[in-house]
N, C-alpha and C positions, 0 to 999 in steps of 0.2 A: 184115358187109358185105364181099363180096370185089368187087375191081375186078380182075387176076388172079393166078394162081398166083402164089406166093410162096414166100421160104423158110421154113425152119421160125423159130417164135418168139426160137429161142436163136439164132440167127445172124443175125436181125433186129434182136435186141439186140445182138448184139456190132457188128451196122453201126453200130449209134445211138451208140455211145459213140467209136468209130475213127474220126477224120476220115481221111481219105488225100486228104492235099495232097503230097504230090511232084512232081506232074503240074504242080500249080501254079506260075506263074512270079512272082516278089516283083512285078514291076507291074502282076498281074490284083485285084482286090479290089472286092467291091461291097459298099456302105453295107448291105446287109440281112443281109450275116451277120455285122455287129457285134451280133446280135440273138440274147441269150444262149439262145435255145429254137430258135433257126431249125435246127441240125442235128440237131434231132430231129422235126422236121416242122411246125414254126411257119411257114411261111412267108409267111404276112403282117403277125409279129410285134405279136398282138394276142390279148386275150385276146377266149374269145368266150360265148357258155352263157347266156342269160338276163342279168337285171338284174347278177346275183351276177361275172359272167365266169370259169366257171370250170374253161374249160378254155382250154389253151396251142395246141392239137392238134386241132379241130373243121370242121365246114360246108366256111369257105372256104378254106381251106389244102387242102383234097380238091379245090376246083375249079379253087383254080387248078394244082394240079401236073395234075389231068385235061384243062386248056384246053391243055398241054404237050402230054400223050400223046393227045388225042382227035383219034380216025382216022388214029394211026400205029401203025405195027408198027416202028419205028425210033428209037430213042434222038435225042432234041433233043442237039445239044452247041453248044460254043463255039471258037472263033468261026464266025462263017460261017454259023450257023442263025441265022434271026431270029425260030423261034418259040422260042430258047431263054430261059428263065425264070431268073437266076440264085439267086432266092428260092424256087425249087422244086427245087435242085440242093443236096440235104441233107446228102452227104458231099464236096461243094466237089469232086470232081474235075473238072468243067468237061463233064461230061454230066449231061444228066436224063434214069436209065432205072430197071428195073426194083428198081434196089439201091435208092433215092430212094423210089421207091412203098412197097418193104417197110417201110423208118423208117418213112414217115407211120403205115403201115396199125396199127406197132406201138405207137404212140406216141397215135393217134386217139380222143380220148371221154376219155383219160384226168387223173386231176386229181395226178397223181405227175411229169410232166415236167420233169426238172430244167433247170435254168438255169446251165448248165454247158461250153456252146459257147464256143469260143476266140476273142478277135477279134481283130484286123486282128495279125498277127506286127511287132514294132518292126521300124523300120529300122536298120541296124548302126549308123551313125553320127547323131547328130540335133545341130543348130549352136542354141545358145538364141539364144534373140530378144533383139532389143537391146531395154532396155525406154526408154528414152531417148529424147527427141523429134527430137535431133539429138546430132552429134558436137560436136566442135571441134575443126578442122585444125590440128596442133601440139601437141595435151594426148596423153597417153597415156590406152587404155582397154584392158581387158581382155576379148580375146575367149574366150568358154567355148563348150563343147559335150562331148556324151554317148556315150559307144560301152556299145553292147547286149551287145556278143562275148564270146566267155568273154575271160579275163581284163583287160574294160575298156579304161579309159587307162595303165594303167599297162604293158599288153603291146602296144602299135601304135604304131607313127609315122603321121606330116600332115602335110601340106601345104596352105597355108591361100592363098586368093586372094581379091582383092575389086574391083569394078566400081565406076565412079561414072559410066555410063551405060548403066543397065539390063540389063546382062548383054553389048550386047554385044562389050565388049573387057576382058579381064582382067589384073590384074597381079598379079604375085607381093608377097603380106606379108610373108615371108622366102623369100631364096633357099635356104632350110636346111629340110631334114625337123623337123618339132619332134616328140621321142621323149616317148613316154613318160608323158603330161599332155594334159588335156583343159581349155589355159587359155594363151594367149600374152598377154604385156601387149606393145600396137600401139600405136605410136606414127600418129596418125592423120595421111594428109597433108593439106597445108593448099589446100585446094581445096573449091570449094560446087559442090553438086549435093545435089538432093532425089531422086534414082536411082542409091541407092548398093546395092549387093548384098554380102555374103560368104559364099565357099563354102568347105567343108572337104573334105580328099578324104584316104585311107589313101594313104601314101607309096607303098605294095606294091602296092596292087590300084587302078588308077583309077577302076574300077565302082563301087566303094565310094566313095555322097560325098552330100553334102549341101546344099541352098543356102538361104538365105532364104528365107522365101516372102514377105516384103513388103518394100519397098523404104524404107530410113532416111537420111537427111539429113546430110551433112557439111557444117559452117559456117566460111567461110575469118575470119568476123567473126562473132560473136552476138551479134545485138540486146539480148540482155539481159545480154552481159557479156561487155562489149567492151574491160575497161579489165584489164591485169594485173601484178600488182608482181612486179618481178623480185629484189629486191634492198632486204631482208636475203632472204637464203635460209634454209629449213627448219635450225633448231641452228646455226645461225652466232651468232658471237661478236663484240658489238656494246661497246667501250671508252666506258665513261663518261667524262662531261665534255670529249666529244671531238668534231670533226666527221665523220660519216658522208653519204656519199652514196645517199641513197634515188632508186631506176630504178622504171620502170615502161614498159609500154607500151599503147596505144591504135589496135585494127584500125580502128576508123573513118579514120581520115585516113593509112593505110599507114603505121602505128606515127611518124607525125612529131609525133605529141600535139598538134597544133592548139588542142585544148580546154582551157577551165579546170578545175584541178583543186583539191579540199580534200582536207587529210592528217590523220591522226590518230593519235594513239599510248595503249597500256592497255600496264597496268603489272600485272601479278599481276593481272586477272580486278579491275581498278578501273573507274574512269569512263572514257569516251573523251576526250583533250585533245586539242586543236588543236595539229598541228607548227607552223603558222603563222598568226595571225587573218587572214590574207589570203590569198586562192587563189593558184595557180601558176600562171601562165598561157603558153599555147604553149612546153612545155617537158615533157621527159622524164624531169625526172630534179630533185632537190633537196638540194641540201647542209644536213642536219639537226646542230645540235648537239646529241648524245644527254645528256639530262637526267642529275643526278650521282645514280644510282641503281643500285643492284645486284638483278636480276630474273632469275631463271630461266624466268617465261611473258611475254614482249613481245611485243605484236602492234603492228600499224598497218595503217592503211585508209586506201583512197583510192579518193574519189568525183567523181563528175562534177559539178562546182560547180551548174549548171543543173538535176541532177537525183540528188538524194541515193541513189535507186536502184539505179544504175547504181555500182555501188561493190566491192572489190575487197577481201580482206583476206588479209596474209601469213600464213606458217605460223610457230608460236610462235621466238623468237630470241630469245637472252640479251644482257642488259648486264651488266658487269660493271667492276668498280672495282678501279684500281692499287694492291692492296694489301700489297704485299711487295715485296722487292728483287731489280730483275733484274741478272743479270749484264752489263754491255756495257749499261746504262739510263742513262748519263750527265748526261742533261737532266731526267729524270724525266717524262717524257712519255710512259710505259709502251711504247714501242716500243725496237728497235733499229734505228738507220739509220745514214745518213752522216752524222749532225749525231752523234751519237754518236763514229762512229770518227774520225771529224776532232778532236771535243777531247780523242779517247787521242790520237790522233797528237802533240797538240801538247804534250803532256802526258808522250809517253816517253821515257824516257833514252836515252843515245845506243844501250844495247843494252837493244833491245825486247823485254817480257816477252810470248815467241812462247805459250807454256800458258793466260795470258787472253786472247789474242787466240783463241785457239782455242776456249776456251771461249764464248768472244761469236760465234764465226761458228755453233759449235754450236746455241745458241740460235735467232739468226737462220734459221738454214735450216730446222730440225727444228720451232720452234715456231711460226714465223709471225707475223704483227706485225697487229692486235696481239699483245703475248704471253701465251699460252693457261697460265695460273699452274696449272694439272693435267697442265702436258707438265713429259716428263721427256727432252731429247735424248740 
């Protein structure tokens, strides 16, 4: 079956195998040559031959690259022709001519056509998607993303921006190039919009860049968790038999905690006790007398009295018990204070021993109060 002249079979095959995308510009791309037989003359990326299907390369792939060329003596191309076919354009240069016909002609009846066409080339930079339903204005989150280039993220710098009205006004994440890494932890700001964007761009080339393709949710307050303990903090050091002040805050009523709350505290991975059998009410904050216990995992929660749900839990914190002798500990209250230096004062001869004084201020400043019994000032 000749439709016409052609070249010879060995340089029909070496078309079939060479794409020549040069011509190509990275924003040209069409869905049908993601279709691993289409550069070899598939072009309606289907099999076809009886019940069995089995050829790659048959009937309709010949009509429609011939509905291209029928009653022309001129090359379809792109743009600007609108008989051109892009699923008939086999070596992707953005024409359908004689070189296109030879692939099919070579490739036609046969049941060997490999599946071996290249698709869509990545884009240099790609930003992952948040998988998150929304943010939280004020939590930190880590934004990641990918680079294709020869040597990745570890050879380019970025510049990262983000919208929270649909692209369009943009601000800067950092005013700083970020070298090196394809990963900044983002401190989110505390603003709602459900048209939030972020894009990434190569510090050097501004072409090079990336954006969202859907738009994610920043929450200045989340419904579902809306209450958060500030205080003990992550590995903080909490004195036995002592009183501490337990903080939290509450976005529903612009953090003034309006609401009632109930507390709870776990000892070593124990039961949950009640800080208080009675809630807190319109109030931020609670002065807890920590139980005479020595724990290296302590947690506490704190929930919305009306709706146990709505509930909040610290990161692990130590108690710990005054069990050795501090230097400058006077009262025995495992701190050092003025209640301390007041009864050395009253206590020193007329000439003051300046070397324990020195020692107790060492203490004091270097260990912190309470006193941390593994420091060493």
């Amino acid at each position: 079956m000749e439709i016409i002249p052609k070249p010879t079979l060995a340089l029909a095959f070496a078309l079939s195998l060479v794409l020549t995308t040069a011509s190509i510009s990275d924003d040209i791309w069409f869905s049908c040559w993601d279709c691993p037989y289409q550069c070899h003359g598939d072009a309606d990326c289907a099999a076809e031959g009886g019940m069995m299907g089995m050829y790659r390369v048959y009937i309709h792939d010949l009509e429609i690259i011939m509905s291209v060329w029928s009653g022309k003596s001129w090359p379809a191309y792109y743009p600007g022709d609108w008989n051109y076919n892009p699923c008939a354009d086999f070596d992707r240069d953005l024409d359908v001519d004689d070189t296109d016909v030879a692939i099919l002609e070579f490739w036609l009846g046969r049941t060997d056509v490999p599946a071996d066409c290249p698709g869509r080339p990545p884009d240099p930079i790609v930003l992952d998607p948040i998988p998150e339903e929304f943010l939280l204005g004020g939590f930190w989150y880590t934004i990641t993303w990918q680079d294709n280039r020869d040597g990745g993220c570890s050879a380019h710098s970025y510049r990262l921006f983000y919208s929270t009205n649909g692209g369009d006004d943009w601000l800067e994440v950092d005013a700083n190039a970020i070298d090196n890494t394809c990963r900044y932890d983002w401190f989110v700001p505390i603003v709602t919009s459900d048209q939030c964007l972020l894009a990434v761009y190569d510090a050097d080339d501004a072409n090079v860049t990336d954006t969202l393709d859907e738009y994610f949710t920043i929450l200045e307050c989340s419904p579902y968790a809306p209450i958060t303990l500030k205080s003990p903090t992550a590995g903080q050091s909490v004195l036995a038999d002592s009183d501490f002040t337990i903080t939290w805050s509450d976005c529903r009523s612009g953090d003034d905690c309006t609401g009632s709350y109930k507390l709870y505290y776990q000892i070593d991975y124990g039961d949950w006790l009640p800080v208080d059998t009675n809630s807190v009410d319109a109030a931020c904050s609670y002065d807890w007398h920590v139980p005479s216990v020595s724990s290296d995992q302590s947690l506490l929660r704190i929930e919305d009295a009306g709706n146990p749900d709505l509930a909040n839990v610290s990161y692990p914190f130590h108690i710990y018990e005054c069990s050795q002798t501090i230097v400058g500990d006077l009262d025995g209250s495992c701190y050092v204070d003025f209640r301390d230096y007041a009864g050395l004062a009253s206590t020193m001869p007329p000439e003051p021993d300046f070397r324990l004084i020195s020692e107790i201020a060492d203490h004091w400043c270097e260990c912190g109060n309470p006193h941390d019994p593994a420091c060493t000032p």
